[in-house]
Structures are given as structure tokens and as C-alpha cells.
N, C-alpha and C positions, 0 to 999 in steps of 0.2 A: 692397859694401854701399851707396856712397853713387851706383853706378848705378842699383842696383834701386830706390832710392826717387825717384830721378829718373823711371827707366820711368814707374811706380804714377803718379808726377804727372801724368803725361804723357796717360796712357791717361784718369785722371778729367777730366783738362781738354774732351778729345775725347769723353767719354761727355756731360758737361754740354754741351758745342757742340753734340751733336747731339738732347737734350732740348727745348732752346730755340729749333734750329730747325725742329723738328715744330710745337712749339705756335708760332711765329713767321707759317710757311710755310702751313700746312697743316691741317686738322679732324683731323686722327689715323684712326686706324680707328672706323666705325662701331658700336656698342654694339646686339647682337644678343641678342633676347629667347626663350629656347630652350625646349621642350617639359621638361615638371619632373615631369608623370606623366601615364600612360597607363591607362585602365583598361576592362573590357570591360563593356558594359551586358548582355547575354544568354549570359553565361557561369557555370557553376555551381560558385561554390569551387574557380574555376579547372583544372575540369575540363568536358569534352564530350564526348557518345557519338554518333555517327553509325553510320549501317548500309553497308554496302557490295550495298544493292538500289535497285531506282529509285527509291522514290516517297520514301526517307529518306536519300540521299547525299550532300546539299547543305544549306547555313546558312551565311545572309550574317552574320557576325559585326560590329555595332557597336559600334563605341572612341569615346570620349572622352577630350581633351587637355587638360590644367593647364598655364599658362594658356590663355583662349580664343582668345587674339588675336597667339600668338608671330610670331616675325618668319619661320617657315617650317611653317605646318601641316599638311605630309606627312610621313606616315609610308607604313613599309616591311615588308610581309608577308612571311615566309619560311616552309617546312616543313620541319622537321627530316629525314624524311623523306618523298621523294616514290614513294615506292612505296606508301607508306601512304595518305598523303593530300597534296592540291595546295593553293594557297590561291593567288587573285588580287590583287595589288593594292588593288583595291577588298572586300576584306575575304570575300570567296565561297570558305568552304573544300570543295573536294568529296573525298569517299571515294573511293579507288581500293581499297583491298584489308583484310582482318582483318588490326589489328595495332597500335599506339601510335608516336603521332610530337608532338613538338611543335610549336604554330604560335607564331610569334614575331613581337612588334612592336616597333619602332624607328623615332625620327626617322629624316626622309629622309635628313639629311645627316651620320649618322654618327654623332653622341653625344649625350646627353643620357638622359632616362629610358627603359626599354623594359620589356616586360611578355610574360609568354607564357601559354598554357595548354595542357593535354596531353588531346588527343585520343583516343577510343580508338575504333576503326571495328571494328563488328562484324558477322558476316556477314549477320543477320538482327535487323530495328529492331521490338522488343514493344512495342505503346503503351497508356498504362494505362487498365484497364479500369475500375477501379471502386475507391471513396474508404471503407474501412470506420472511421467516426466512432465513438470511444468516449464511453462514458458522462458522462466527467469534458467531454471537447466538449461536449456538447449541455445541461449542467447549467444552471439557471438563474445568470445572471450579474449582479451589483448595477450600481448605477450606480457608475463613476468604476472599477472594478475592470478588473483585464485578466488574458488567460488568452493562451496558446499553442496553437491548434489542431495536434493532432499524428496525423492516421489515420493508418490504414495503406494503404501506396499497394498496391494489386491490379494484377496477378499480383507475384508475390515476384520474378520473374525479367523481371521491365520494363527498358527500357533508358534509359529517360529522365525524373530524377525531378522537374524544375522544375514550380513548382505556382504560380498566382498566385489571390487572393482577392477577391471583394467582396461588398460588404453592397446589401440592397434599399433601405435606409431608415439614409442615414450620421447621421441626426438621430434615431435611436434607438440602432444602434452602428456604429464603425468597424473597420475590418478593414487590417492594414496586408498587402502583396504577400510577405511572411513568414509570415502566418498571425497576428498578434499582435492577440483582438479586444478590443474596452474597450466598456465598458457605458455611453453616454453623457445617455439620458431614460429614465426608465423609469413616465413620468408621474407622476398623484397616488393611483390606486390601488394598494394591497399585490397584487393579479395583476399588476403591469407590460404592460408592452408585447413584443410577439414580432417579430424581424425575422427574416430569411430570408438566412442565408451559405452562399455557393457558394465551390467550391473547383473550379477548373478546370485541365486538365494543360495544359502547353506543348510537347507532344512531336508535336503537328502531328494528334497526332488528336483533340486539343481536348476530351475529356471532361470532363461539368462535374457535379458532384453537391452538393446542397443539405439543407440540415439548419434549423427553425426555432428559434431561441434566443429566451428569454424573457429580458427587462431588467428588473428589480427593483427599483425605487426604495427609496435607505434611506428606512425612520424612526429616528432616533435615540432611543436610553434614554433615558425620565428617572432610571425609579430600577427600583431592580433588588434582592429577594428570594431569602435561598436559603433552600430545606428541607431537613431530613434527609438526609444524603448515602449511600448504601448504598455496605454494606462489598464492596471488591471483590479477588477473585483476581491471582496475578501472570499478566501476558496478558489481561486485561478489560479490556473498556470500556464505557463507559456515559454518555449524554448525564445531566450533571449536573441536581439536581432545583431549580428556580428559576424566576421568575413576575419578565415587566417589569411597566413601566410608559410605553408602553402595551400593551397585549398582543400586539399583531402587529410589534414593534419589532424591528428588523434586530440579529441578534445578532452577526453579524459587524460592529457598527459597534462592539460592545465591543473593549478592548484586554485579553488572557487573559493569565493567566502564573500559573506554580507556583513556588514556593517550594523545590523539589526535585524537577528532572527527573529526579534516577533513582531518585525512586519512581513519581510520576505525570506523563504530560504531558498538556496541555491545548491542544485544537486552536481553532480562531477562532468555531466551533459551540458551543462549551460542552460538546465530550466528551472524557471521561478517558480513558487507557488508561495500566494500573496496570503499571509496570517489574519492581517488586522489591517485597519488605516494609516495611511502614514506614508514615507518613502524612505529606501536604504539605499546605500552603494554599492553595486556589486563590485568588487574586483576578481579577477583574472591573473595569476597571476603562472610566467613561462618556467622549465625548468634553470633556465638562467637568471633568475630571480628579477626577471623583467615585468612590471603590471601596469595593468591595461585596467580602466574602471569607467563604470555606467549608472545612472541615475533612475532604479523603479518605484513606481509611484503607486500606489493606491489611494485613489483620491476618490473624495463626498461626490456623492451627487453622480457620480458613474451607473447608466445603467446598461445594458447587455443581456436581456433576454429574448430567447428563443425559442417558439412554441414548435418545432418539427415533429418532436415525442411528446412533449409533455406540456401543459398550461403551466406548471408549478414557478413560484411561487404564486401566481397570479390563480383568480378561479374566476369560476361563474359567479354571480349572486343568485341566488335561490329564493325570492320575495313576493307578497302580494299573487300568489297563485300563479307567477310565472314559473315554466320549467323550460330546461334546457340541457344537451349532450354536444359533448366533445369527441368528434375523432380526428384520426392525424392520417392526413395523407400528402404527400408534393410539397413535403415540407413546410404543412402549415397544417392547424387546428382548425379544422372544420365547426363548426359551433352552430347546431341545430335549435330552431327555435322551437317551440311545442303553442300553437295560437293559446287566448287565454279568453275560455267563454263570458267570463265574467268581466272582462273588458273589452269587448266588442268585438275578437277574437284579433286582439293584436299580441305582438311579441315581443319579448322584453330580453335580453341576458348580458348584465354590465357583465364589463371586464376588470375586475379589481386587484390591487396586490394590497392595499390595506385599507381599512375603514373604521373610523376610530381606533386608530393604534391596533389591529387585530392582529398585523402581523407581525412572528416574534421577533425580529429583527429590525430595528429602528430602520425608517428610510428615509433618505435626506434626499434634498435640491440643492443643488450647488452653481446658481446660475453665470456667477464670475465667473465659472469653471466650464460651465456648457450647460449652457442655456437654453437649448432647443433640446423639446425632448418629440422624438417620430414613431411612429408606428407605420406599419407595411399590413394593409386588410384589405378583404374587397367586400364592397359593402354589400348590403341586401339592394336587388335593384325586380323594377317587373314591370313590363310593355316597355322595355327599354329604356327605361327612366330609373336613377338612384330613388330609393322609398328611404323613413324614418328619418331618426336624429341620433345624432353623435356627438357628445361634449365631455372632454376633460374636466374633471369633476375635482375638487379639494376641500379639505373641511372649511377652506377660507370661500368656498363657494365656486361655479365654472369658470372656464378660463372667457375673458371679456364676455363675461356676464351681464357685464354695463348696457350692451348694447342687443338686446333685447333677452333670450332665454339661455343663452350661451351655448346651442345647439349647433352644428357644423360651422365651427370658428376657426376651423383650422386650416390650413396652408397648403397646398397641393405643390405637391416638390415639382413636376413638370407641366403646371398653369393650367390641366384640364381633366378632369374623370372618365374613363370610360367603361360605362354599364361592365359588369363579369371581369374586369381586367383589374390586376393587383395594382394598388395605387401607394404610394406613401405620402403620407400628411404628417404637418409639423407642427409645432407650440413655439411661440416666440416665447419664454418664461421669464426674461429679464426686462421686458418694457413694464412701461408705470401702470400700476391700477392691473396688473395680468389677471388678476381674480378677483368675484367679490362682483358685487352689482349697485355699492353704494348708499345702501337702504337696511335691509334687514340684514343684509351681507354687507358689512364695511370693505370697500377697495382694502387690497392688499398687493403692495410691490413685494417681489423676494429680495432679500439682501444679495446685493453683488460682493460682501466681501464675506461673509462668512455662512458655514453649511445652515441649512435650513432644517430641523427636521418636520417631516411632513405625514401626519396622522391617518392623514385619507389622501388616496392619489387611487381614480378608478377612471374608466370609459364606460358614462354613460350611452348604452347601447339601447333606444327605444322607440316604440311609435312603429313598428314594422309590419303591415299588413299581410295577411294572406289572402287576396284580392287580386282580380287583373292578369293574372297570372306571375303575381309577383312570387320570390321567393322566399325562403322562411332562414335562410342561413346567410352567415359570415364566416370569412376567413382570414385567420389575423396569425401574421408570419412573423413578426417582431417587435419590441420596443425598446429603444436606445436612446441615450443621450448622444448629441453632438456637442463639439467645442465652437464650429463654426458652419457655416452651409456649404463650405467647400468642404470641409471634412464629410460631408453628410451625401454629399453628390458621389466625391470620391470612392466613399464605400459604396451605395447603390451601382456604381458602375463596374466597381470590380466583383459585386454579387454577383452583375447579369452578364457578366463577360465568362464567370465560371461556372455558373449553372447550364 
């Protein structure tokens, strides 16, 4: 034991002798400044596609080294594969054959940072042809705002996507070699100023395509009005009703927000689009932390369809050997009746949106809330006489059914029909006993104070001859709920004021 503490002495004495005679004697070794990172200026997400044909089988790749000034600033190319492709020295990778290799960099002398990227040599090099700019690009842009330019790069099957940008006028906007542009004057007039960005390929065949952008200068709110908010469906949207001050005031320089996005959200435009049932607050709020707030609704029992393209959700019924087509013209659905031999050659085709629960989205009545519910159709008519019947149909039975078959029970919004002319007719849904016949069908009042849901809600459409010269079609342009019969005039009158 008391050798080995002797050794240990022994050995520290001579380790310290020879500490002190380096620094004594001699500088020590030289303190050498090493490459720390490597990175490619013309490489994309560390990927490269080359072609293995003449005019696309070469690319000098430049590196840059962290620091600038190490004590050795060569580095060393290598190819993971040289069947694939070669690389010099001086950074020149060339394609020899279809296929994937790595090129690799490294200091010269062995260690420190190194960096690669993965080639891929294809037999034949596509260069893009052509830049297709979407809508959301080309949109007017505010000042101090920035967007991401994203086209789509033409043909889909291009081989080389690297794209760089610029602007004609960086004193109106900037464009960064990413595509990122920012709205930087957009002068003193509400038209702004238009500059002109180009997006040009780097794949050697240089294509450059150009789009002019309009700059927008804000004006800021002073104060800010809301009107009336109109009740909306679940899936609606609708640019909120509101007046600034001054009138051509950058509405995007408001700060938006609801009270409840999952009933409504609100975008930087001042437009809703309604989630689910319910109602939120919108507030408004100026850059001087002044806010303004409005009450939207989506309420039970709203209805708002419009047959100009489409019957959806609503359809035909297809039953009893009846048939029937739809086409759309003058802003309403034409609805062809096809006669049906097997019942005297008469015509049949309800108009339904659900029957027994069939449709996948519950549908309620809401008649506290709006009670009248309209349609706008023009009926089948022939020798100048309205033909068939028409009745609102519910699983609780027609609407005043009581009073005989519950067949054209409905209400003529201006007191009179005429043959071929678009009429609208209406449902009182809140008076006593509205459905139901009393007997096999018990009366049914709708509750006034809370939603109803409603199983079956159709137009029965039947009994329509082809005789006399009668016709075999109807045209049915909408169905709505009203809150009131003034609301109900109101719109019909500013329908036919704009059409």
C-alpha cells in the first residue's frame, strides 16, 4: 500500500514537471479556429433534382462556412454514389445516371461541421411552364399587411420547384425570395397604388410570370354603427349590417371578436358565418381601444331555401308509380310531372324536406318566432283555370285539415291567383288546431314558446291532369319562414324591385 502511494507521488510530480516545462519552454500548441456550419445557398430543403440529358446534368452548388475566417476554409465534396452522380471539388455536381445519391460536405481536414443533400437524377429534366395565381394572390392588399404567394407551379410533373420573386416598385410593396409579399404605401387615395410581382423559376429555363397587386392604404375608424342584424341559418354567412365613420374606413383595421364561436364566427371583414343555434355578441373593436357590439342570432324554426340551382335539401317524392324532373331556369325549379297510367293519367310530385325524420338534420317550427311559413310557385293550371291540390302536409296531419281534405288551405299574399303568374302563398302555423283533422289525426296547436321539432314537413302536390289542355308542370322559387306579414310583404317587394 505504502508503495503504491509512493508510485501516484511520483508520477504527479512528473506530470507537474512537465506542465511547467511547456509553458517554461515553449507556446504550446497553436489554438485553431474550425468550420461550426456548413450550408448550401442553391439547395432546396435539402433536396436537388437533376436530369441525366445534356442541356440539365450540371449545377455548381454554393456553400457557405460559419465562421468566415477559420484557421482552414476548405472543404470536401464527396458522392455517395458515383454511378449516380460525381461532384468536384469545387462544388460542380454532374448527373451520370437515373437514380439517388447523396452529395456530402466537410472540412478539409476531417472534423468539424458537415452538411449533405440528396440528389435525385432523372432521365428527363421538365421546366416550368407556367405560374397559375389564385384569387386569394392577386386580392387587394393593405398597407403594413402580408400574404404568402402560393400558385400552382405548371405542369404537375415539373422537376424543379425553386421559384424566386420580385416586385417593380419595393416603395410600394416588398416581396421576399419565398414569395412573402407586404403592403408597404399604398398612398393617400382609398384606390391605392398597383405594383407588378413576378415570380420567376430557377430551373434554367427561367420562366417569369407577373400579376398586378393593388396596395390599399388604411383609414382608421372613428366610430362605428351597427343595424339590424338578420337572423341567420346554421352554415350562413353574411357581411354584418354597419356604417363607419368615415365611410370608406379600412374595416380590417377593426379588431373582430364573438362572444361565442361555436355559434358564430367573425372574420376581419365584418362577416358572420353562423355554427350552430344560439346567439353571440359580436364586438367591434377601433384602434383606440373604442368598441362597438351587435346581437346575432340563429334561431329554431328559420327557414331560407331557394330553389334557383338546386331543390336540396328538399326533393321530389318518387311513390305509387308517380315520376317526376327537375330543371332550373328564371330562377326557379321547374318540376315536370310524367302522367301516371295507372291512375287515370294524373300527376303527382310532393315537395318534401323531411318525412318521417328522413332528413339528416332535425327540422324545427318555431312559431313564437315566425309563424308563417310561404312558398312562391306557380301552380299547374289548363283552359285558364288553376287544376289539382296543394296542402302542407305534417306527421301531425294538413294544415286545417279539420275543414275538409286540407287541400289549397293556404293564403294568397296579394288576395287573388293568376293562371301561369308566380304567386306566393302562406301558413298561418301559430293559430289553434293548425293541423290534424280531429279524428284519426288528433288537432295539434304548435307551441308558442318553445322550438318544435318537426318529423314530416312536405307539399303535398296532387290530382293534376293532363287534360283540356292543361299543363303537367310547377314552379316553386322558395320557402321561408316570416316573423310577421309585414316582414313577409317587405321582402316580396324588394325581391320584385330587384329582379
Amino acid at each position: 500500500m505504502r508503495y503504491t502511494l509512493f508510485s501516484l507521488a511520483f508520477l504527479t510530480a512528473i506530470c507537474f514537471t512537465a506542465c511547467d516545462d511547456s509553458k517554461e519552454y515553449g507556446d504550446g500548441l497553436e489554438e485553431k479556429t474550425l468550420i461550426s456550419e456548413i450550408t448550401l445557398a442553391n439547395v432546396e430543403n435539402g433536396k436537388l433534382t437533376l436530369a441525366a440529358s445534356v442541356d440539365y446534368m450540371d449545377s455548381l452548388i454554393q456553400c457557405k462556412i460559419v465562421p468566415e475566417q477559420p484557421t482552414n476554409r476548405k472543404v470536401s465534396w464527396s458522392s455517395s454514389d458515383e454511378n449516380v452522380a460525381t461532384v468536384t471539388q469545387d462544388g460542380l455536381v454532374h448527373a451520370v445516371s437515373a437514380g439517388k445519391a447523396n452529395i456530402v460536405v466537410t472540412p478539409e481536414i476531417g472534423f468539424g461541421a458537415s452538411t449533405f443533400f440528396e440528389l435525385t437524377v432523372v432521365p428527363e429534366f421538365i421546366p416550368i411552364a407556367d405560374f397559375e395565381f389564385t384569387d386569394d394572390d392577386k386580392k387587394d392588399l393593405y398597407v403594413s399587411e402580408e400574404r404568402s404567394l402560393r400558385p400552382t407551379l405548371l405542369p404537375a410533373g415539373h422537376t424543379y420547384s425553386m421559384v424566386t420573386w420580385k416586385s417593380s416598385d419595393e416603395s410600394i410593396a416588398t416581396v421576399t425570395k419565398e414569395g412573402v409579399v407586404r403592403g408597404v404605401n399604398g398612398g393617400t387615395s382609398t384606390t391605392g397604388k398597383t405594383v407588378t410581382i413576378t415570380a420567376i423559376s430557377l430551373d434554367r429555363g427561367g420562366y417569369e410570370e407577373s400579376f398586378d397587386l393593388k396596395i390599399i392604404p388604411i383609414i382608421y375608424v372613428e366610430s362605428l354603427t351597427f343595424g339590424e342584424q338578420e337572423d341567420l341559418l346554421p352554415g350562413e354567412s353574411a357581411k354584418l349590417n354597419f356604417t363607419t365613420v368615415p365611410v370608406d374606413a379600412t374595416i380590417a383595421s377593426l379588431k373582430w371578436s364573438s362572444s361565442n364561436t361555436d355559434v358564430i364566427e367573425v372574420n376581419d371583414q365584418g362577416v358572420v358565418t353562423a355554427k350552430a343555434y344560439g346567439e353571440a355578441t359580436i364586438t367591434a373593436t377601433t384602434t383606440t381601444e373604442v368598441s362597438y357590439t351587435t346581437t346575432v342570432k340563429v334561431p329554431y324554426g328559420l327557414m331560407k331555401y331557394s330553389f334557383d340551382t338546386s331543390l336540396s335539401p328538399w326533393y321530389l317524392k318518387q311513390a305509387d308509380g308517380y315520376t317526376s324532373s327537375a330543371e332550373f331556369k328564371a330562377g326557379g325549379a321547374v318540376v315536370k310531372m310524367v302522367p301516371n297510367p295507372s291512375k287515370g293519367n294524373s300527376c303527382r310530385a310532393d315537395l318534401v324536406l323531411t318525412s318521417n325524420g328522413s332528413y339528416k338534420d332535425k327540422v324545427y317550427l318555431n312559431v313564437g318566432v315566425y309563424p308563417y311559413l310561404a312558398i312562391k310557385m306557380i301552380r299547374p293550371y289548363g283552359a285558364g283555370k288553376l287544376q289539382g291540390n296543394i296542402k302542407l302536409d305534417t306527421q301531425y296531419g294538413a294544415y286545417l285539415e279539420n275543414s275538409g281534405s286540407g287541400s289549397n288551405k293556404y293564403t294568397i299574399l296579394d288576395g287573388a291567383e293568376t293562371p301561369g303568374s308566380p304567386e306566393v302563398y302562406y301558413y298561418d302555423l301559430q293559430r289553434e288546431n293548425a293541423v290534424g283533422n280531429g279524428s284519426n289525426k288528433p288537432f295539434h296547436t304548435f307551441s308558442k314558446t318553445e322550438p318544435e321539432e318537426i318529423k314530416t314537413l312536405q307539399f303535398v302536390m296532387a290530382d293534376f291532369k293532363e287534360a283540356n289542355g292543361s299543363n303537367t308542370e310547377y314552379t316553386v322559387y322558395w320557402v321561408r319562414t316570416f316573423k310577421t306579414i309585414e316582414d313577409l310583404k317587405a321582402f316580396v317587394e324588394n325581391e320584385n324591385t330587384n329582379n
